[in-house]
C-alpha positions in Angstrom: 55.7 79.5 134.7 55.9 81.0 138.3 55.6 77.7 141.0 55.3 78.4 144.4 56.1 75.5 146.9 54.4 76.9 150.4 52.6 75.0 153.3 49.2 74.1 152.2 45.8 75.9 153.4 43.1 74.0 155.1 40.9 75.4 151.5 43.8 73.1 149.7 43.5 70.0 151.6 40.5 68.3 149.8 42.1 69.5 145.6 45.7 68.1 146.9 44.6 64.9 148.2 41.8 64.6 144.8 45.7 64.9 142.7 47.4 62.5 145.2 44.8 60.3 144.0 44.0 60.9 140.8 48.0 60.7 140.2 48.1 57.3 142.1 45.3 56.0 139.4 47.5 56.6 136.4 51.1 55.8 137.9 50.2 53.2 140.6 47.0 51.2 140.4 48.2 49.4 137.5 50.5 47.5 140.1 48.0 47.1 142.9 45.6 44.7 143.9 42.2 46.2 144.8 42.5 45.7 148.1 45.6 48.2 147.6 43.6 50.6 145.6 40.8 50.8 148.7 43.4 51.3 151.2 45.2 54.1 149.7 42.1 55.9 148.8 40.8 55.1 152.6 44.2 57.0 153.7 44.2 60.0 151.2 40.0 60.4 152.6 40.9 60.0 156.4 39.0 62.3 158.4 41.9 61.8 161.1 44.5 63.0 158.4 42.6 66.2 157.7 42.4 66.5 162.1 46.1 66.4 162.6 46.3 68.3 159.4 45.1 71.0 161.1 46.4 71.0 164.1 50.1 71.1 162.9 50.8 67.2 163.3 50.4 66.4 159.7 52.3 68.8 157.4 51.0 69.4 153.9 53.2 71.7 151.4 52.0 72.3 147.6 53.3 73.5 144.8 50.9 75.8 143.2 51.1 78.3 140.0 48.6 81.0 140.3 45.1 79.0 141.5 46.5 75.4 140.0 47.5 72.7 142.2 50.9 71.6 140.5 52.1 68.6 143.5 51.8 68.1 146.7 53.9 66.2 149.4 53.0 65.4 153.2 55.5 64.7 156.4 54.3 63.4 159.8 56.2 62.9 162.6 60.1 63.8 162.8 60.4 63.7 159.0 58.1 60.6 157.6 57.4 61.1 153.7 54.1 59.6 153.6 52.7 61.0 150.1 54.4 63.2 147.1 52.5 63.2 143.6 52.8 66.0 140.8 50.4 65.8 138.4 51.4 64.4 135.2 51.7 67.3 133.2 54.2 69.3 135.2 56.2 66.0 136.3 60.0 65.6 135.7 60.0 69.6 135.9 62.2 69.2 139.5 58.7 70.4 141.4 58.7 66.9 143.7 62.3 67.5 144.5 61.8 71.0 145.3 58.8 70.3 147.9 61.2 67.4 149.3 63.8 70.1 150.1 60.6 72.8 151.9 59.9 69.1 154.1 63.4 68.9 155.2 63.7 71.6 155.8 60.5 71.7 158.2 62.0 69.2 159.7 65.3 69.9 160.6 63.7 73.4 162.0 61.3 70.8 164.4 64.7 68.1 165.0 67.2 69.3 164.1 68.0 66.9 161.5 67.5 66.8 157.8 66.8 62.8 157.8 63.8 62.0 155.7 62.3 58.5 155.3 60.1 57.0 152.6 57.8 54.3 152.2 58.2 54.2 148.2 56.2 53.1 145.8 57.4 51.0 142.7 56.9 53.9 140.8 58.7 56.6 143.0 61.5 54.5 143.7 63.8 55.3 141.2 63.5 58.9 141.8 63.9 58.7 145.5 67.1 56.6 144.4 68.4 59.5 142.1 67.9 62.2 145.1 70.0 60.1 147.3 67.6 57.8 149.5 69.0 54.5 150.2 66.6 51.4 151.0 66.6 50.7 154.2 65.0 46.9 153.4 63.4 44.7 150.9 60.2 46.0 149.1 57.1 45.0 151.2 53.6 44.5 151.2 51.0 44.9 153.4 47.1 45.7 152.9 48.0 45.4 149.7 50.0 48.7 149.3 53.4 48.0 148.0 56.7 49.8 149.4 60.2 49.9 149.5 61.4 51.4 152.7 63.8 54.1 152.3 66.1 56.5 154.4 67.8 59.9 153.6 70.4 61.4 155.8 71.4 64.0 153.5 70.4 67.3 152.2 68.6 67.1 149.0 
């Protein structure tokens, strides 16, 4: 299987976001309160994201075999994680790590550093964990969307 992680065309934008949330569904809402469910889905449909998508403020990278949508993962500002889902079928197959590395590297081309940060879910947690994010504080909630903030100074 050829995978291709690359920076995302606005034609992409509305099938990555439909995995981001068709992945949070299996893996995530089983945690959240419905108040969480709304608020993510609000997020992953935000006109605004798609605006500062496309004018460069909002990175979006996907990993993609042939036509296929594999995972996607977003950055904003000087190297915020703010979403990273692989469908279910190709997960554990190193493709979230791999778009991890294309956002740091975006982002020490912009800042010249390869610091990430994280907001992670319960269910990403352990794998940011593994690639070497440390928390940064207690898990938190707020509009119902649980997180763990998390830091990564290090090349993944």
């Amino acid at each position: 299987m050829n995978i291709e992680i690359k920076k995302a065309t606005e034609s992409e934008w509305e099938e990555a976001m439909e995995l981001a949330w068709r992945t949070f569904l299996q893996f995530e809402a089983p945690c959240y309160k419905e108040e969480g469910c709304e608020n993510f889905l609000k997020f992953v449909s935000s006109e605004d994201m798609f605006k500062m998508f496309r004018i460069g403020e909002y990175l979006l990278y996907v990993a993609v075999c042939g036509e296929k949508i594999l995972g996607m993962g977003t950055m904003r500002g000087k190297g915020h994680i703010s979403l990273l889902f692989i469908d279910r079928e190709y997960q554990r197959k190193g493709i979230a790590t791999n778009i991890l590395r294309a956002l740091q590297k975006e982002a020490e081309e912009r800042n010249g550093s390869v610091t990430l940060t994280v907001n992670a879910s319960p269910y990403g947690y352990e794998f940011y964990k593994r690639i070497g994010f440390i928390p940064s504080d207690d898990e938190k909630e707020e509009d119902g969307i649980i997180y763990t903030p998390m830091t990564c100074v290090k090349r993944i």
